[in-house]
Backbone as a ProteinNet text record, in pm:
[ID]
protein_1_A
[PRIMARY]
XXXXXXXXXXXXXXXXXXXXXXXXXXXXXXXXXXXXXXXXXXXXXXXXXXXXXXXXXXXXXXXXXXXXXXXXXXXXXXXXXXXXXXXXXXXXXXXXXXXXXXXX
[TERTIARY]
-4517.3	-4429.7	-4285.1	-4235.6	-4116.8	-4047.1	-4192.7	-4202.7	-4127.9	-4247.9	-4207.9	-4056.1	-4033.2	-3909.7	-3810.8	-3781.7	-3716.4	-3679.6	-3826.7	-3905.7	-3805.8	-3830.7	-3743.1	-3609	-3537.5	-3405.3	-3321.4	-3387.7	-3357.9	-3359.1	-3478.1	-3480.9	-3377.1	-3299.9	-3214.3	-3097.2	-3104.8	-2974.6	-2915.5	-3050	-3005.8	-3013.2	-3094.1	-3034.4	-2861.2	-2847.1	-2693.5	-2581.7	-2617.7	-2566.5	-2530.6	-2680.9	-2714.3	-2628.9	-2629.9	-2511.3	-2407.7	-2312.3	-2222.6	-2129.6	-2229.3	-2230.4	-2209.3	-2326.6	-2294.2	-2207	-2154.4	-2026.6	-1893.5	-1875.6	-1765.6	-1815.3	-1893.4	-1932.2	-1876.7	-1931.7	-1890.9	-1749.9	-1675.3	-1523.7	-1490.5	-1514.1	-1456.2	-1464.1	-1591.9	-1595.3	-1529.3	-1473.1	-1423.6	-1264.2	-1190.1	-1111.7	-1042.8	-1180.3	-1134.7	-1159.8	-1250.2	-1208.2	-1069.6	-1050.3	-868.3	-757.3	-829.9	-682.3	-714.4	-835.3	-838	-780	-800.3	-736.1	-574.5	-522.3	-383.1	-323.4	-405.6	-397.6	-373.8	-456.7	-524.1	-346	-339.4	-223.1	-107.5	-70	50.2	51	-18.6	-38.6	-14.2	-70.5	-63.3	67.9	106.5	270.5	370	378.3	393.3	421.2	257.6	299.1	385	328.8	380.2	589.4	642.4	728.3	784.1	743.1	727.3	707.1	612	648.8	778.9	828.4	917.9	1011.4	1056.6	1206.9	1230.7	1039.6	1045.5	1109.1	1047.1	1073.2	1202.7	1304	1439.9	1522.1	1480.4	1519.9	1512.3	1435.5	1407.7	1476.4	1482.6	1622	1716.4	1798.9	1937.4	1957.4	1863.5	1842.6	1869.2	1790.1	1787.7	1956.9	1983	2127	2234.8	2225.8	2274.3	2308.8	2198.1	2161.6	2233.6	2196.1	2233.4	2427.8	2448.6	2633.9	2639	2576.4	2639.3	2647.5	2531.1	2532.1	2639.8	2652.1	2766	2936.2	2925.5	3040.9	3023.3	2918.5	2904.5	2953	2900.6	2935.8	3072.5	3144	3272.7	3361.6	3356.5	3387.9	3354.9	3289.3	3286.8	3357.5	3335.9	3367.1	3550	3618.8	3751.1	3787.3	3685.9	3759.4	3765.1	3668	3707.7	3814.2	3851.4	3933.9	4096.1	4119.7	4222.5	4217	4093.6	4116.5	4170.3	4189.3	4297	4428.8	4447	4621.5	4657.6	4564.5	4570.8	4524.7	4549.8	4547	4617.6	4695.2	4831.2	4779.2	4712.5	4687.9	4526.1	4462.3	4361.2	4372.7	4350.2	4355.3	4399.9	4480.9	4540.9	4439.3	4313.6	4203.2	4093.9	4112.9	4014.6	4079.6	4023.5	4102.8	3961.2	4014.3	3967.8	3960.8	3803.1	3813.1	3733.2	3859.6	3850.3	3733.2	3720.8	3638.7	3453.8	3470.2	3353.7	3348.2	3387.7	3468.9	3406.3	3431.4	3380.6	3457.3	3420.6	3574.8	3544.6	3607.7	3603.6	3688.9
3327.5	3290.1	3280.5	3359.2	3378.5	3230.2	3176.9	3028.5	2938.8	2946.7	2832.1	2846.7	2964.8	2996.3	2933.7	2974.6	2935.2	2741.9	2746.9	2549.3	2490.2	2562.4	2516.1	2524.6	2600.6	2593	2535.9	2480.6	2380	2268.3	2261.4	2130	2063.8	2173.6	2233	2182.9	2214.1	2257.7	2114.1	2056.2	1885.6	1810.8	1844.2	1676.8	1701.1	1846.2	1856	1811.9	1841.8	1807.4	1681.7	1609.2	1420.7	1356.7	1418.6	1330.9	1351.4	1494.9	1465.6	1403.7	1378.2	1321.5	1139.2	1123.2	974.2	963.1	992.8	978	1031.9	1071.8	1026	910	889.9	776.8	641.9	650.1	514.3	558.5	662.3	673.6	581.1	618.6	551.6	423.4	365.6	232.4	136.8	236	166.8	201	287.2	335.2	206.9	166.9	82.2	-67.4	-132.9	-232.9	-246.1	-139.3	-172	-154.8	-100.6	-141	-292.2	-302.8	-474.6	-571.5	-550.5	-667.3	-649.3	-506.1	-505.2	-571.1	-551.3	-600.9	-766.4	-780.5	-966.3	-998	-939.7	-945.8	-968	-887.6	-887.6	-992.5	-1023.5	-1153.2	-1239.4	-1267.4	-1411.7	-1396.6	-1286.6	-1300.6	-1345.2	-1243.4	-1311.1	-1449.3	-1475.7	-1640.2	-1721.8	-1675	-1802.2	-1758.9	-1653.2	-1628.2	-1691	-1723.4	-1775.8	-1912.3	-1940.8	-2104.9	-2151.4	-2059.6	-2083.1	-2074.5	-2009	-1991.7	-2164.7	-2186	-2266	-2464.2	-2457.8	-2520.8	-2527	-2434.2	-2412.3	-2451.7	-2414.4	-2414.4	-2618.6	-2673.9	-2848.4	-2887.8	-2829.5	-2906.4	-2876.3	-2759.9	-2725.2	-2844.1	-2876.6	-2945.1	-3126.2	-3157.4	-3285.8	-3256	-3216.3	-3204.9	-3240.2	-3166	-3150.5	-3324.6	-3346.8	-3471.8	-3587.5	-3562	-3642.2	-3627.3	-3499.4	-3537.6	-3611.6	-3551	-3612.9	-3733.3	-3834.1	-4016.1	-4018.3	-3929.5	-4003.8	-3998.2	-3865.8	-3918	-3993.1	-4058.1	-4180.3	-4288.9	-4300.9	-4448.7	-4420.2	-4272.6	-4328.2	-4322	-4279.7	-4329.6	-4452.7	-4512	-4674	-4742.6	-4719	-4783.4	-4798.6	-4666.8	-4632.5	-4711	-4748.4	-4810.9	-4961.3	-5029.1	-5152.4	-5166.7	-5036.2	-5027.9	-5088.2	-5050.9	-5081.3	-5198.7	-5305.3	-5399.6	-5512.3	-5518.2	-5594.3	-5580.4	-5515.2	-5443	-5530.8	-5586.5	-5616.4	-5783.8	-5813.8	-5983.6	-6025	-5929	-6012.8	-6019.2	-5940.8	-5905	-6012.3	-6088.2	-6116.6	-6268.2	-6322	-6479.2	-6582.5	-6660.5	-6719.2	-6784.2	-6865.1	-6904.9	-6791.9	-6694.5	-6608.8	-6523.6	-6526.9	-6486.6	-6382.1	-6213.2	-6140.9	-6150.7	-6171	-6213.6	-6049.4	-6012.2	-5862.8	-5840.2	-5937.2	-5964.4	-5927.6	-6007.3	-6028.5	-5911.7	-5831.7	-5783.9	-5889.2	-5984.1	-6077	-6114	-6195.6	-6211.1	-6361.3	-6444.6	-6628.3	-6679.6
-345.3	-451.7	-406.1	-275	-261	-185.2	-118.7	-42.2	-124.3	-240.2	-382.7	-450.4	-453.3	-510.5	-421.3	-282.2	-227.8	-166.2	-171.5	-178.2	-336.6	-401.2	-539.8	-555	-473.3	-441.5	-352.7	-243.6	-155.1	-179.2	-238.5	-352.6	-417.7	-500.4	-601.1	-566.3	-440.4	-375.6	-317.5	-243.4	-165.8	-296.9	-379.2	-503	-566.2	-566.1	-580.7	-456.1	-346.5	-237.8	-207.9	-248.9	-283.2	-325	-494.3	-597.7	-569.8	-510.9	-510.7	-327.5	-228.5	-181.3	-191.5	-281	-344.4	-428.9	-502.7	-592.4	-502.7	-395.9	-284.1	-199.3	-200.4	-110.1	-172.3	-365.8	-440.5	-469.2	-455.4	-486.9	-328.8	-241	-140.5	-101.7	-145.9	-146.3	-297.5	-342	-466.8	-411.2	-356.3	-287.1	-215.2	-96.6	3.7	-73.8	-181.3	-258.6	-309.5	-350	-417	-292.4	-178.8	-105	-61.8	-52.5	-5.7	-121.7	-214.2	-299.6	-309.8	-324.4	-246.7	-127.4	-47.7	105.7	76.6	18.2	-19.7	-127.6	-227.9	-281.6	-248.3	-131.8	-65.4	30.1	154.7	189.2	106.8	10.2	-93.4	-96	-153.3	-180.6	-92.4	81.7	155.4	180.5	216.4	237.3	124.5	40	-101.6	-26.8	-18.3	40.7	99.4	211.4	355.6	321.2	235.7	224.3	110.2	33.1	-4.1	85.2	143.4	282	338.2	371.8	481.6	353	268.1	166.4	145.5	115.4	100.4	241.5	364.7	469	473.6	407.9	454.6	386.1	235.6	159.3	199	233.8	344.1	413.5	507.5	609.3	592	462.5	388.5	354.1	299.2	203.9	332.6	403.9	547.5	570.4	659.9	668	567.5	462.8	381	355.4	400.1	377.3	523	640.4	748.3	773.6	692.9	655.7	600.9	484.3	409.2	449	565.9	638.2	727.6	761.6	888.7	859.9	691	632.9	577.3	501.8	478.5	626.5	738.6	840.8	855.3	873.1	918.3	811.5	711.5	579.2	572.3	648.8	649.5	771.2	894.9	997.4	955.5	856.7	820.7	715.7	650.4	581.6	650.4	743.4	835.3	903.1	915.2	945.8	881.9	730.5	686.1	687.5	752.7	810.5	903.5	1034.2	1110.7	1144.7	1084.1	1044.8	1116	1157.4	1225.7	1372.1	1407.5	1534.2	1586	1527.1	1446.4	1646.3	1670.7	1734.6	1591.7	1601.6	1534.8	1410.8	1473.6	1438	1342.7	1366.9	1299.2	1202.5	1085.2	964.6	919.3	855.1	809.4	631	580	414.2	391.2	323.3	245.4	183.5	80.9	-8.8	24.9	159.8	238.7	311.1	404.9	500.4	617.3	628.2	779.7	834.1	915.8	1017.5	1042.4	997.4	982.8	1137.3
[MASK]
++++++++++++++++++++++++++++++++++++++++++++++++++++++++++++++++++++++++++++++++++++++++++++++++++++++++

């Protein structure tokens, strides 16, 4: 009887041992699910980040670009500006028409 008794407490003893074995086991795999979707979270964020910088960084760049044309052309635009000044200086035959900016 002392067999059985003791057969019944070991018993006893590993299905308690069992469950609460398995219920750290599903805490931890529920544990390591939520750091992965954190993990997964922050990346997303990240990048979305990162493609914003890089996004901001091309319009800088466009804008950029786009003043440095527009001082190309009001430079050129200012050196023909000064060539109706100089009519005088012109070959007798070739006459500058403002209007046009061409040179006749």
């Amino acid at each position: 009887m002392k067999n059985e008794e003791l057969k019944a407490q070991i018993i006893n003893s590993y299905r308690l041992t069992a469950r609460k074995d398995h219920e750290r086991i599903l805490q931890r795999r529920h544990i390591i699910e939520e750091r992965k979707e954190e993990l997964e979270n922050l990346n997303t964020l990240r990048e979305r980040e990162e493609l914003e910088q890089l996004e901001e960084q091309r319009r800088r760049q466009m804008e950029a670009e786009q003043a440095r044309l527009q001082v190309s052309v009001s430079s050129v635009a200012g050196a023909f500006a000064v060539v109706p000044k100089m009519n005088h200086l012109l070959h007798p035959k070739q006459r500058y028409i403002e209007s046009d900016g061409l040179f006749l």
